[in-house]
C-alpha positions in Angstrom: 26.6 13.7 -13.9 29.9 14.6 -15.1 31.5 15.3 -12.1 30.9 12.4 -9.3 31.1 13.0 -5.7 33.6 11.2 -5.0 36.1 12.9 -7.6 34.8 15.8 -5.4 35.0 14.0 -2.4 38.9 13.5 -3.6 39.9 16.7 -4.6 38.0 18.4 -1.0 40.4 16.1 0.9 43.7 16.9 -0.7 43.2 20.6 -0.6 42.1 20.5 3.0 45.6 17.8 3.6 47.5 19.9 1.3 49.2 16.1 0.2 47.7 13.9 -2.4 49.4 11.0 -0.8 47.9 12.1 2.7 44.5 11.8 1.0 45.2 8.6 -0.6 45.9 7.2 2.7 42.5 8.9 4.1 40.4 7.8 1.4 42.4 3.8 1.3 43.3 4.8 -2.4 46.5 4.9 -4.4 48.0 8.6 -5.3 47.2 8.5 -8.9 43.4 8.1 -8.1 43.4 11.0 -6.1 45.4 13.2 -8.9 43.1 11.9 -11.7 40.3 13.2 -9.5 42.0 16.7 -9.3 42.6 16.6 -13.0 39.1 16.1 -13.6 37.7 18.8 -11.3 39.9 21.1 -12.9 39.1 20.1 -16.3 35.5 20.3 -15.8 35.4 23.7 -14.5 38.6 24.9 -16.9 40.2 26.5 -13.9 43.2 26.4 -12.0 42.3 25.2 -8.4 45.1 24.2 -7.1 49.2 24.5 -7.5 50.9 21.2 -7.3 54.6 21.5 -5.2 57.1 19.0 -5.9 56.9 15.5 -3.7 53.1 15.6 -4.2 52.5 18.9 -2.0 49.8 21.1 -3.0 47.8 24.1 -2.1 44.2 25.2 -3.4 44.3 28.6 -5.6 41.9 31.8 -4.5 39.5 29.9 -6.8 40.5 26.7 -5.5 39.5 27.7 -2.1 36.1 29.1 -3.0 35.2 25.9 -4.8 36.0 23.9 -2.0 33.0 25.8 0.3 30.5 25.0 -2.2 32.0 21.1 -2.8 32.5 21.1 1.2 28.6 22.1 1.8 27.5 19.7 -1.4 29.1 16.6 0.5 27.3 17.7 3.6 24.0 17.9 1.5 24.4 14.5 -0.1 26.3 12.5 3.4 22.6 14.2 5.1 20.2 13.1 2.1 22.0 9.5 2.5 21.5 9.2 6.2 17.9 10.4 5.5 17.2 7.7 3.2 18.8 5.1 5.1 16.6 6.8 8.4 13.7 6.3 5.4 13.8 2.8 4.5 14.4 1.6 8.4 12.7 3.6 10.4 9.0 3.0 12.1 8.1 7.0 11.6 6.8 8.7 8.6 3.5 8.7 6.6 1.7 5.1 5.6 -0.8 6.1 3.2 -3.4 3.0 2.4 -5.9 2.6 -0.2 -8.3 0.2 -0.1 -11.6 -1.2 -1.5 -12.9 -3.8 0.3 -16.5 -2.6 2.1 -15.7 -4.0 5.6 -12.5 -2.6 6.1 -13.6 -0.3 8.9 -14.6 -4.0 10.9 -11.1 -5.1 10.6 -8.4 -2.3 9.3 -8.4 -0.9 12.9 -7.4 -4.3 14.7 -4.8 -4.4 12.4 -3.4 -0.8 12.8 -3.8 0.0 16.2 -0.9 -2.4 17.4 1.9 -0.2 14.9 0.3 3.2 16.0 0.6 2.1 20.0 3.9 1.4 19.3 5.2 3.6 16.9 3.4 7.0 17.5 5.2 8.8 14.6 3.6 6.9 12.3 0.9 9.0 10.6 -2.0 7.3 8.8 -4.4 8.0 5.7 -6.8 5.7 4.7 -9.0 6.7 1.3 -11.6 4.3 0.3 -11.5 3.6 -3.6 -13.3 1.3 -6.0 -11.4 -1.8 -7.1 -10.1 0.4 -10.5 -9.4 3.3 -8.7 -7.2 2.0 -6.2 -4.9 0.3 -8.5 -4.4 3.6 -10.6 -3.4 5.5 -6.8 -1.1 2.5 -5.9 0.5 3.1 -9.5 0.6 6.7 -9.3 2.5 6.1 -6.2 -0.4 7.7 -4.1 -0.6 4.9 -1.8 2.0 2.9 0.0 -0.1 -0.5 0.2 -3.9 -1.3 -1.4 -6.2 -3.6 -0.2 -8.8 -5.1 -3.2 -10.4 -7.5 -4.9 -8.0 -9.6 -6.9 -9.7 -8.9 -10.4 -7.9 -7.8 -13.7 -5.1 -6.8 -11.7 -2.8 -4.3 -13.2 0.7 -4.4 -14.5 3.2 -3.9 -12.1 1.4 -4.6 -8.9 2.4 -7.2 -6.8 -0.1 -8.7 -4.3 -0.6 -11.6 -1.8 -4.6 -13.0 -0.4 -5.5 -12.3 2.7 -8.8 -14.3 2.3 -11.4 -15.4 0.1 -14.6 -15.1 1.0 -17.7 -16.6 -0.8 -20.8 -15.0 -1.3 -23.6 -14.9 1.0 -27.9 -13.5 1.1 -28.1 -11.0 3.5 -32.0 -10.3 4.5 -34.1 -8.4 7.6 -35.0 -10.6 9.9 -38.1 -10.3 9.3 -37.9 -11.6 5.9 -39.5 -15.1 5.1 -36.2 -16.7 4.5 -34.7 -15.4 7.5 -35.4 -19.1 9.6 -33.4 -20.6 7.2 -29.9 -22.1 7.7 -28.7 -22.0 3.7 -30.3 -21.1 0.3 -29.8 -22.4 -3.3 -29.2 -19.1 -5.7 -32.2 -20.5 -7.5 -34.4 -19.6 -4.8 -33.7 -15.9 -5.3 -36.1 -15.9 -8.7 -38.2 -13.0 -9.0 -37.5 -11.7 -5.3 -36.7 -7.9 -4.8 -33.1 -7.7 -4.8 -30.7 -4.7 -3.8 -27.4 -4.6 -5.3 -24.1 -2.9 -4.4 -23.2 -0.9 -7.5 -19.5 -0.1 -8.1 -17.3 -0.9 -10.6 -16.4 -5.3 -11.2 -18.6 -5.9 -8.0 -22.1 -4.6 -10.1 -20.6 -7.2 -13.1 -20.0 -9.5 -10.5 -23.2 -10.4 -8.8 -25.3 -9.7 -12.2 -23.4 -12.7 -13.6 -23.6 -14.7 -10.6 -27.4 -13.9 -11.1 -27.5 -14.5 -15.1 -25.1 -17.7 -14.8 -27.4 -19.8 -12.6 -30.6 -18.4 -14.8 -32.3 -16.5 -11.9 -35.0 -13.9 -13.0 -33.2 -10.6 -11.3 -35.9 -8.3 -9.7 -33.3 -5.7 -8.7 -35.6 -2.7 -7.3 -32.8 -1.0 -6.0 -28.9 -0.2 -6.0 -26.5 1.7 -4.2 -22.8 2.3 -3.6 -22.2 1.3 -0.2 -22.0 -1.6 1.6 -24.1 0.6 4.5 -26.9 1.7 2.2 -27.3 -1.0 0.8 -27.4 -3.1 4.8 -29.9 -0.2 5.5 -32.2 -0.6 2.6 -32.7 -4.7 3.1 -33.3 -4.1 6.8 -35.7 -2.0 5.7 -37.0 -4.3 4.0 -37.0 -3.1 0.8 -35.3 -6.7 -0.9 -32.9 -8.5 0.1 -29.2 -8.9 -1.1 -26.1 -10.5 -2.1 -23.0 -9.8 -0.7 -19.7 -11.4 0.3 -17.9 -10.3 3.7 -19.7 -9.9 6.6 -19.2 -7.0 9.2 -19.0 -7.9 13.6 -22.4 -6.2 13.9 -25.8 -7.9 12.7 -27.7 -4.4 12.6 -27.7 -1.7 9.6 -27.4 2.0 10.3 -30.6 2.2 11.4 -30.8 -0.2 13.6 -32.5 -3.2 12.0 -31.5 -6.6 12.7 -29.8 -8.5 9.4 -29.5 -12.0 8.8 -26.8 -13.5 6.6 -27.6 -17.1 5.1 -24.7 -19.0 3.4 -25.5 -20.4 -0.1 -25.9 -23.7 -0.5 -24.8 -23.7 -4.5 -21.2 -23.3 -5.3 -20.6 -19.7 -6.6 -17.0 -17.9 -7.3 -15.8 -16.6 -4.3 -13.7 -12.6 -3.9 -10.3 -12.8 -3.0 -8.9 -9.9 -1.0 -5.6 -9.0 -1.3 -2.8 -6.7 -0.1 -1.3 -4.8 -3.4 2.4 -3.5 -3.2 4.9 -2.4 -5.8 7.8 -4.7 -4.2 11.2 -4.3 -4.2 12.9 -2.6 -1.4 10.1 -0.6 0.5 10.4 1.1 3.7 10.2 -0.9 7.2 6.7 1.1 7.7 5.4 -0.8 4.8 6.8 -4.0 5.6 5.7 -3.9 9.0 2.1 -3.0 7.6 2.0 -5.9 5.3 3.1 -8.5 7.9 0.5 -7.3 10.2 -2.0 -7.7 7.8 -0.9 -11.2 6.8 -0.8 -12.3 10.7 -4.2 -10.4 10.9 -5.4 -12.7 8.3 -3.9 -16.2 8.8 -5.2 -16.0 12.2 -8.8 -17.8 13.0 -10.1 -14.8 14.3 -11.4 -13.2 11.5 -13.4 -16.3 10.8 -16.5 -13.9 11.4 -16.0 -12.4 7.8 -17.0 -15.4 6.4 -20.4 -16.8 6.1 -20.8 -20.7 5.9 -23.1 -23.2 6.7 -21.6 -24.1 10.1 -21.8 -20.3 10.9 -25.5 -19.0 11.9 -26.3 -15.2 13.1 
């Protein structure tokens, strides 16, 4: 910009005082500040706007005085867009939109949200489920306020604390032969009918879980959610391999899941909350303490499966 607003924040208040040195006393500036600031508004627009009297008195020309409605209404504009952005980054109101790949959220997003919208009720919420690439492109293309993912090649520029890290687990029906037992080595898992969630990292994820402990995969099935793929092992059509657990031990259609800890040590997910940092609005702040409090608490120990934990 050329022009600044305040060297047409300067000249506004000397035309409307008719005194330079009134303004300077306004705007807690000497004189020649507020005369440089004329002589720039003047030369920028190569017009006379105002006639200058002697002991610093002066009065704004026909053009003078049509260029102060427009500068007049422009300070208005810019004072309002200020106050706006200040209301913006402080307020609890406004839209929080959240991306997130993690396959239980539903189990534990709610708990987390339903404090803020209680409390807040011009808060407006989307939530759009992503895979773990996905998500990070939306957060980047400033499509989402916050992510939650998996913290695996994480992108450039995106700035993330864990929530929690959870380690794999074999979900089967109840009815399945290994369903009595307490914990499982992966090596067990040789030849059996498996049913795998396919999305993108997670596929790579459990095959090499699979191929690093030298287990004969018999996958006979995948799927892209977490809910088909629940459904399919109650139905018994294999069992599977997942990592957080939802509240509810049933799938879809009703059949009662087991979830069996591993007894060998495999790489665990980490979950985290993705931001771009710096100064974000209160909203988002607010969000991403809630979902650290949410996650440094022991109730969401039900996520987890270990060997001290049966269902």
């Amino acid at each position: 910009m050329r022009l600044s607003i305040k060297a047409l924040q300067y000249f506004l208040i000397a035309c409307e005082q008719k005194s330079i040195v009134n303004a300077a006393k306004i705007l807690n500036v000497v004189p020649s500040a507020v005369s440089v600031a004329i002589d720039n508004v003047e030369q920028e627009f190569a017009l006379k706007l105002v006639q200058r009297y002697p002991a610093k008195g002066l009065g704004p020309t026909a053009a003078g005085i049509q260029l102060m409605k427009k500068i007049r209404l422009l300070i208005e504009e810019y004072n309002n867009l200020i106050s706006e952005g200040i209301e913006l980054r402080t307020a609890l109101s406004g839209n929080l939109s959240i991306g997130y790949y993690a396959p239980v959220a539903p189990a534990f997003m709610p708990a987390i949200i339903s404090p803020l919208i209680k409390q807040n009720p011009d808060v407006k919420l989307k939530f759009t489920e992503c895979d773990n690439e996905q998500v990070q492109a939306g957060l980047l293309r400033g499509e989402f306020d916050c992510i939650v993912f998996v913290a695996e090649n994480v992108r450039n520029g995106i700035e993330y604390e864990t929530l929690i890290e959870v380690p794999p687990y074999l979900l089967v029906s109840a009815e399945h032969p290994l369903a009595d037992r307490q914990k499982i080595d992966i090596s067990e898992l040789h030849n059996l009918p498996l049913v795998l969630l396919d999305l993108p990292f997670t596929s790579e994820y459990y095959r090499s879980m699979i191929e690093q402990h030298s287990v004969e995969a018999n996958i006979v099935a995948t799927a892209s959610t977490t809910e088909m793929v629940r459904s399919l092992v109650g139905a018994g059509i294999g069992c599977s391999i997942l990592n957080m657990r939802p509240t509810i031990s049933k799938s879809y259609a009703g059949n009662e899941l087991k979830a069996i800890p591993f007894s060998t040590p495999l790489r665990p997910l980490k979950l985290v909350l993705g931001h771009m940092g710096g100064n974000e609005r209160r909203l988002v702040e607010v969000f991403r303490t809630a979902c650290n409090d949410y996650f440094s608490s022991p109730s969401i120990e039900w996520l987890i499966v270990k060997d001290d934990i049966t269902k």
